[in-house]
C-alpha positions in Angstrom: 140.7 166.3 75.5 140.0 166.6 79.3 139.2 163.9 81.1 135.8 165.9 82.0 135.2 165.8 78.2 135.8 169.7 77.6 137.8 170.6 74.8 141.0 171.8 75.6 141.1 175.3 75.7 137.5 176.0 76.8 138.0 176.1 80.5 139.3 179.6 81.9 142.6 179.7 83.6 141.5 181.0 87.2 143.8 183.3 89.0 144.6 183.2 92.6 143.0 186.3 94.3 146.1 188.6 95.6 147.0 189.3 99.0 146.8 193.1 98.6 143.6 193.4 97.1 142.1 191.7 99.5 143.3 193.6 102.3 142.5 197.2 100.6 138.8 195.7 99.8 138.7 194.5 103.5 140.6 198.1 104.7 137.9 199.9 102.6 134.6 197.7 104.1 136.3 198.4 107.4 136.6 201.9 106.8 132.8 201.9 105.3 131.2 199.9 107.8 132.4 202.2 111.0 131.4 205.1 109.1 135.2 206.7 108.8 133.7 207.2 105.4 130.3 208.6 105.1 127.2 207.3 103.3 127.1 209.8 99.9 130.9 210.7 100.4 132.7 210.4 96.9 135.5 207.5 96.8 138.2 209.0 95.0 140.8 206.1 93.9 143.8 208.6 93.6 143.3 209.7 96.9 142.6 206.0 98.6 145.0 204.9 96.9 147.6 207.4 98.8 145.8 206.7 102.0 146.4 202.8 101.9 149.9 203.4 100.1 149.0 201.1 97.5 148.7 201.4 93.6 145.4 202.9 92.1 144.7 199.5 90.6 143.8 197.4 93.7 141.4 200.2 95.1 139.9 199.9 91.5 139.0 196.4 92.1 137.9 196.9 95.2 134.7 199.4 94.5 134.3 197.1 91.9 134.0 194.5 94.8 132.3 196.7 97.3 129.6 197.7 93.6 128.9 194.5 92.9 128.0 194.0 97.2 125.9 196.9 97.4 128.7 199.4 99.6 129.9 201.6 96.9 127.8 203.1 94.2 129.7 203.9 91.0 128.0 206.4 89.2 128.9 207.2 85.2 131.0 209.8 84.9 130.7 210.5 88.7 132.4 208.1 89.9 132.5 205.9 93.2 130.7 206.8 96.2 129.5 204.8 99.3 125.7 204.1 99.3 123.4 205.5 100.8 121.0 203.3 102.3 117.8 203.7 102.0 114.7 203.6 105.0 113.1 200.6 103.2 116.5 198.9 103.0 117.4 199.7 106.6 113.9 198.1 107.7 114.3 194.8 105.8 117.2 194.2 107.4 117.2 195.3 110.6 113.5 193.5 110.4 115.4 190.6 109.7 118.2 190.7 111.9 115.2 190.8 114.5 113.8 187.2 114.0 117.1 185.5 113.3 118.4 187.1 116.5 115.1 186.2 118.4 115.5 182.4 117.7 119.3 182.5 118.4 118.0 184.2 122.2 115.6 181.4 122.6 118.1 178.6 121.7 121.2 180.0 123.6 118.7 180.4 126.8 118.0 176.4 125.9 122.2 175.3 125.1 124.3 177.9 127.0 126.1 176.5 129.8 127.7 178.3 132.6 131.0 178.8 131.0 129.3 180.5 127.6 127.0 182.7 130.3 130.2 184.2 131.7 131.4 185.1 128.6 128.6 186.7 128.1 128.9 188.8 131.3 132.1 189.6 130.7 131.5 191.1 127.0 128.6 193.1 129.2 131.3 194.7 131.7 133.5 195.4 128.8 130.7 196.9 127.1 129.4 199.2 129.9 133.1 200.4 130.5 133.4 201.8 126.9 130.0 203.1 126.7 130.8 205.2 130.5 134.7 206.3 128.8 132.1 207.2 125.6 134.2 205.3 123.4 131.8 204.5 120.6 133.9 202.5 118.5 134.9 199.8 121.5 131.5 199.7 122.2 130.1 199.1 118.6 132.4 196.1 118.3 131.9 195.1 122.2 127.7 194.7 120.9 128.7 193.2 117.9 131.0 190.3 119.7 128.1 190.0 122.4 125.3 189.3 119.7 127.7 186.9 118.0 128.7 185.2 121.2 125.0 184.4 121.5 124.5 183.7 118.0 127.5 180.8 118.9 125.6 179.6 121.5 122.5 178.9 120.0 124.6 176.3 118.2 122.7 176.4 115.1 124.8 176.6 112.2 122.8 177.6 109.5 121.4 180.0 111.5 124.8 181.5 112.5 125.9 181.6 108.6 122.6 183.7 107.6 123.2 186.4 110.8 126.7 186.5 109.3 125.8 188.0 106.8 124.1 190.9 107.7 126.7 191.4 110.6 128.6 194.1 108.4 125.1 195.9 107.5 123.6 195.7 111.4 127.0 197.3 112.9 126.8 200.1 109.9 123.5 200.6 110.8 124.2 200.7 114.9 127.4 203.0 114.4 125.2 206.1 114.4 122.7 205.2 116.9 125.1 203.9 119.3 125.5 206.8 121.9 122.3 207.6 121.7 121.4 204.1 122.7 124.4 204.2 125.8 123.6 202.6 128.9 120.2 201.5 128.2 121.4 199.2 125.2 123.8 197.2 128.2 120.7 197.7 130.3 119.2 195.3 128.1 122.2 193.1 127.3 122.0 192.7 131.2 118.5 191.3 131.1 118.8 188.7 128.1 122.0 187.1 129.4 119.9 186.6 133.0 117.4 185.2 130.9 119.4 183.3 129.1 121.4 182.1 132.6 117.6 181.4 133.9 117.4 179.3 130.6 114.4 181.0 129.7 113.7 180.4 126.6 110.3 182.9 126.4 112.1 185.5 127.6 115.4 185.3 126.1 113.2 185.6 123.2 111.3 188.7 124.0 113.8 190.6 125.2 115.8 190.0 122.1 113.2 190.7 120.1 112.7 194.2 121.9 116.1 194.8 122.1 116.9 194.6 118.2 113.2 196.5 117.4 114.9 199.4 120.1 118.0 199.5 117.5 115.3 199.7 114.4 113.6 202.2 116.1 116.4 204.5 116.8 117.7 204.4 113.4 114.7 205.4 112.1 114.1 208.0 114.4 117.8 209.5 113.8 116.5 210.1 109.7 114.0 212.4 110.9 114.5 216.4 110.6 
């Protein structure tokens, strides 16, 4: 008898995650997320398997992961394929990436000291320099580190967790929108963090609010014929 008062034998033996299925679930989310694999493109395992060099078995688990998560759809006698998100789905978060980014504006413009505003100008420059070489993919994770940056400096925790995890969805949903927002996205970048330097909390506010409802926006306007 355990000491909990179980009977021995009735409590599962839990086994240790691997290494490598971890790293093909987190290649494979990487791979989803930047769009290197396309919303409605079939996930053959033989053939991911190959491309990560691994066994079929890991990748297996994996879209079983990414399933249960809501990245891969597997389909009966189909098979796997990544999902394809619908406008509803895209709205309800990007809606509420909106209001958790809002209040992280208005509470960085109240906690951000000199040292976290210069970060933040220096994630802009980077930023602007990938958007004017057109590299999309520096400039998708360059916006991603910048919202995060003033997601840390709100210095809510709570807050930080929830935005955390809708980070993966937000950046697949920016990937495709991203040259199309450009320069006027940094534009806007430029703005908050002066805002937030004035430590305007109002404003900081506003702009992020605009700025997110721009990204919502676009993405809706890209599904259109």
């Amino acid at each position: 008898m355990l000491s909990t008062g179980l009977p021995q034998g009735s409590v599962p033996r839990l086994e240790r995650p691997g290494p490598l299925r971890d790293r093909v679930y987190g290649a494979l989310l990487e791979l989803i997320t930047t769009r290197a694999l396309q919303p409605g493109q079939h996930l053959v395992e033989s053939e991911l398997a190959g491309h990560l060099g691994v066994s079929r078995q890991p990748v297996r688990e994996a879209l079983q992961r990414l399933n249960t998560e809501g990245w891969v759809d597997l389909r009966p006698a189909q098979g796997a394929f990544v999902h394809e998100p619908t406008d509803e789905e895209a709205d309800q978060l990007l809606t509420v990436r909106t209001l958790l980014e809002a209040e992280a504006a208005r509470l960085a413009a109240a906690n951000a000291g000199s040292a976290g505003v210069a970060a933040l100008e220096d994630l802009c420059v980077q930023g602007e320099r990938a958007v004017a070489a057109d590299d999309v993919d520096a400039a998708v994770a360059l916006n991603a580190r910048l919202h995060a940056k003033v997601m840390e400096l709100a210095g809510n925790a709570v807050l930080a967790e929830l935005a955390g995890q809708v980070d993966r969805r937000v950046r697949w949903y920016y990937t495709p929108v991203a040259r199309q927002r450009g320069r006027q996205s940094w534009i806007e970048h430029r703005e908050l963090i002066a805002a937030i330097a004035d430590r305007d909390e109002q404003r900081a506010t506003r702009l992020m609010r605009e700025h997110t409802e721009h990204t919502r926006t676009s993405y809706h306007a890209r599904q259109r014929p």
